[in-house]
N, C-alpha and C positions, 0 to 999 in steps of 0.2 A: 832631644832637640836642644841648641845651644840658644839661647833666648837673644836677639838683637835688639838693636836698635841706641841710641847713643843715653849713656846712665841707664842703662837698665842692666840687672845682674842676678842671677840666680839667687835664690838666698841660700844663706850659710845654715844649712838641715846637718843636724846631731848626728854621729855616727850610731848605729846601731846600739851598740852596748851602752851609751849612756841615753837615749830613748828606752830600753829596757828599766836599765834602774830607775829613770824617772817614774815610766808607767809603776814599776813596785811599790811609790810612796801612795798610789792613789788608793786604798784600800778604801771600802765602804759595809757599812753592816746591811747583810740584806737578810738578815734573821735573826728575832729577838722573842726569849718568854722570859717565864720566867727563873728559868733553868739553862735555860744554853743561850746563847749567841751563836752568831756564824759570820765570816765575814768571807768579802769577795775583791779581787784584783783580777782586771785583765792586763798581762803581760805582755803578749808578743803574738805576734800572727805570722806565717809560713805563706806567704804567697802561692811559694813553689809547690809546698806540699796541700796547699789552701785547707791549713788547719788555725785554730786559734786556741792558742795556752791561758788558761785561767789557772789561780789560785787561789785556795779555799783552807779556811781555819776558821776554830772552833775554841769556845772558852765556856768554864761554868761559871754559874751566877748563883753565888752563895745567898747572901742576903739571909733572910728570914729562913731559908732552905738547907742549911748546913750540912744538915746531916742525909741530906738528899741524894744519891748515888744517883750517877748520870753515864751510861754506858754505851756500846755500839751506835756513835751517831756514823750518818750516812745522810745521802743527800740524792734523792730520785730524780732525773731529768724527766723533761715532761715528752711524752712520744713525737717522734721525728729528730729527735738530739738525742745524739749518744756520747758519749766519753769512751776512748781509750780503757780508763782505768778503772772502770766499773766491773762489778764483781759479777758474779753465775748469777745470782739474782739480780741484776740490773740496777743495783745501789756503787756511789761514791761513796768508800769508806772514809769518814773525816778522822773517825777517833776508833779507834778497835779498843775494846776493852773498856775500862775505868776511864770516863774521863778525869784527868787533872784539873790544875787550875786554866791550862792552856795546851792546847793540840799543837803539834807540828806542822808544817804551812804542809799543802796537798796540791797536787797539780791534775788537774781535768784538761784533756788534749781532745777539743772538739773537731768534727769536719766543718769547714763554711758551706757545705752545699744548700742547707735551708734557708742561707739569710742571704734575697736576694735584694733585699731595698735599704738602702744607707739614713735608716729611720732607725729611730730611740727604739729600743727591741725589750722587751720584759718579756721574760721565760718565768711561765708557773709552775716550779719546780716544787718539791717535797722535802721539808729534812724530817728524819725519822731518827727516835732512840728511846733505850727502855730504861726507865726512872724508877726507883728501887724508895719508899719510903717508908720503913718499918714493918710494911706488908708484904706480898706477893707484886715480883716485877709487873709493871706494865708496859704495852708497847705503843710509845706516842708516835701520831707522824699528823703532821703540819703543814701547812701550804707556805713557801718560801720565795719569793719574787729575786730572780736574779737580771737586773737592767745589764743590756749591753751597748753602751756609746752608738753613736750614728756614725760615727767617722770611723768606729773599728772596721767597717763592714766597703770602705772606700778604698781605693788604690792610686796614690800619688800618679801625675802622668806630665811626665817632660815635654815640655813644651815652650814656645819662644810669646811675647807680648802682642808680636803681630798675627800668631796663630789663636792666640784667645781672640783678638781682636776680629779677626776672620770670621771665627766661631759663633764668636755674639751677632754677630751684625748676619749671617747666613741661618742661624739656629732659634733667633730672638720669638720671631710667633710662635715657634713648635717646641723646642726643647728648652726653654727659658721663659717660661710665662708667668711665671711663681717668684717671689722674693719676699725677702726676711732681711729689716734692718735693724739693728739692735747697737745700743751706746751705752757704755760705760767708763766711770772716770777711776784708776789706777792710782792708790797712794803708791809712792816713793818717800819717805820721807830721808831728809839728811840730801838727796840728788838734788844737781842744777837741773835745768832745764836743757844744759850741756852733756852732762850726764846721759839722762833720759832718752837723749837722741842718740848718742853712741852705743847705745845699749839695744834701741829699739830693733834693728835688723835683726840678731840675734836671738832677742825674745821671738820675734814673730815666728825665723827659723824654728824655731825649737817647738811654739805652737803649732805649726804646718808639719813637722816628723811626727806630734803627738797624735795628730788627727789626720795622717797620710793622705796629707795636700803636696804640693810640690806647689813652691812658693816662686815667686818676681818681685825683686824690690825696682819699681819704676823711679823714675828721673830722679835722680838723687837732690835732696831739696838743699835751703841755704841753713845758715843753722839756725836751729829751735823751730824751724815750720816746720808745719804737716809733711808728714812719710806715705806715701801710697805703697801698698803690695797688692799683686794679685797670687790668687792660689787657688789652684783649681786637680781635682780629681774625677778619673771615673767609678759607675759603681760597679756591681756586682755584672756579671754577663749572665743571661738567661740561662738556665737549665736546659735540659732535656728531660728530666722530670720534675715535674710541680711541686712545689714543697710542700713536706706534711704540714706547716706554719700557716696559720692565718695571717692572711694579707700580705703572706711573701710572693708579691707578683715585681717581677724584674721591670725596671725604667726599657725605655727603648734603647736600641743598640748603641743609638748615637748620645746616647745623653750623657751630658755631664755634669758636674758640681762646681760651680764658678764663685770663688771667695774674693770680694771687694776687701781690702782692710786700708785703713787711714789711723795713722798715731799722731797726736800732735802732744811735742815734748813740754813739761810745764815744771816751773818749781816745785819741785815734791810730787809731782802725779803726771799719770798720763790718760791723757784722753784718746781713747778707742774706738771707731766706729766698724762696726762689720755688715756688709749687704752679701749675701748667699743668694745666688739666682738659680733654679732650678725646673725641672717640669711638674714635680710635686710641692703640694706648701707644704705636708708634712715633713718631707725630708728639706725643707729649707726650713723651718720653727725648729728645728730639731741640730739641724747640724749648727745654728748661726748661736745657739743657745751652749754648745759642746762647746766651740769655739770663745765665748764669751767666760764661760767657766773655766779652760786649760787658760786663759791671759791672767785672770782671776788666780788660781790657782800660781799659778807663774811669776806674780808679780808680788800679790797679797799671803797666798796660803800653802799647799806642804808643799810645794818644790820652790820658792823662792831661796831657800839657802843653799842649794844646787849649783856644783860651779861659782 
């Protein structure tokens, strides 16, 4: 749907391949002893194929342990999740053999059919590997928390400002009863306030690809005021069978994820407001929190030097 109405304009969302490399810089540790690390990236998700690429690597942690040998790690999902790339035994191999000082990145190609609610997702997975000190090997395995975003699990949805509009004002008591507002102030430092504003459509874009919103920048303001966008997405569509996942019960058919955002441009910073209206507060605490992090992220920390 081509968005109407007078200054209102689609926003300017990343192509594909540089949403890719962005998601790449997001890397976070979701496993620590003290012998291995492990870390985690989600990449990209297949609509079509409705699959989701993760990547996973793995590093030794010398320290006091040197002479520690650290071999076959791998990484158990927890039942109802499978990977593509798992082995006869139902392990991701991260490291085969010796580990080094640092593993080769690994890709885990999941199916989306368990996750049907656009909520902060933690999978209690396993990493396992057998640790060699002077003795007879042993074989560890661990409990390993892999978090997966809220907004991975959303699907951008074109639409015009009079159709959200419609939407709130028809869906407000039933599928919109829930909200999340959340503020944060954005250093810029060395930017005008002129700046800031020229910039702001673009960052937002690039938050609304990160978080498969499909974004509206409304009435284009005078300069240095407040910017309004709206962005909104659907979530997952219900199964036909239940997911093995606790608490993955699908939103109702009609339901949507409706993203308020307001920037206002300031010397050296931006001020950010985000309201997320939904039919669950956990998926509105949870996506308005994603979103508050990728501007964070975006403005302040690893993708600010990006383009």
């Amino acid at each position: 749907a081509t968005p109407a109405g007078a200054g209102v304009s689609a926003l300017p969302i990343p192509a594909d391949k540089e949403l890719t490399d962005l998601q790449g810089r997001l890397w976070s540790v979701c496993f620590s002893d003290d012998f291995v690390r492990v870390y985690a990236c989600v990449r990209s998700k297949s609509q079509k194929k409705q699959q989701l690429r993760l990547e996973l690597r793995c590093e030794r942690l010398a320290g006091e342990n040197g002479d520690a040998v650290v071999a076959d790690v791998g990484l158990r999902f927890p039942a109802g999740v499978a990977a593509l790339e798992v082995d006869a035994s139902g392990l991701l191999p991260l490291a085969p053999g010796a580990l080094g000082e640092r593993a080769a990145k690994v890709r885990a190609t999941l199916s989306l059919a368990p996750f049907l609610v656009p909520a902060l997702c933690t999978l209690a997975a396993e990493v396992q590997y057998t640790l060699t000190r002077g003795g007879a090997p042993e074989r560890i395995a661990s409990p390993l928390e892999l978090t997966l975003p809220p907004t991975t699990f959303l699907t951008h949805l074109p639409t015009s400002e009079d159709e959200i509009a419609t939407y709130m004002a028809d869906h407000a008591a039933e599928l919109l009863t829930e909200q999340t507002a959340e503020a944060v102030t954005l250093q810029m430092p060395g930017r005008t306030a002129g700046d800031v504003a020229s910039e702001l459509p673009r960052l937002v874009g690039r938050c609304a690809g990160l978080c498969n919103l499909y974004g509206i920048q409304q009435q284009a303001p005078a300069q240095n005021k407040s910017q309004k966008f709206l962005m909104v997405a659907r979530p997952p569509a219900a199964s036909a069978q239940p997911s093995p996942l606790a608490g993955q019960v699908a939103l109702p058919e009609a339901a949507r994820v409706v993203c308020l955002c307001a920037g206002m441009p300031r010397d050296g910073s931006l001020d950010i407001k985000v309201i997320v209206k939904a039919c669950r507060k956990d998926v509105c605490d949870d996506v308005s929190a994603q979103l508050v992090s990728v501007f964070r992220d975006l403005v302040e920390g690893r993708l600010r030097s990006v383009g």
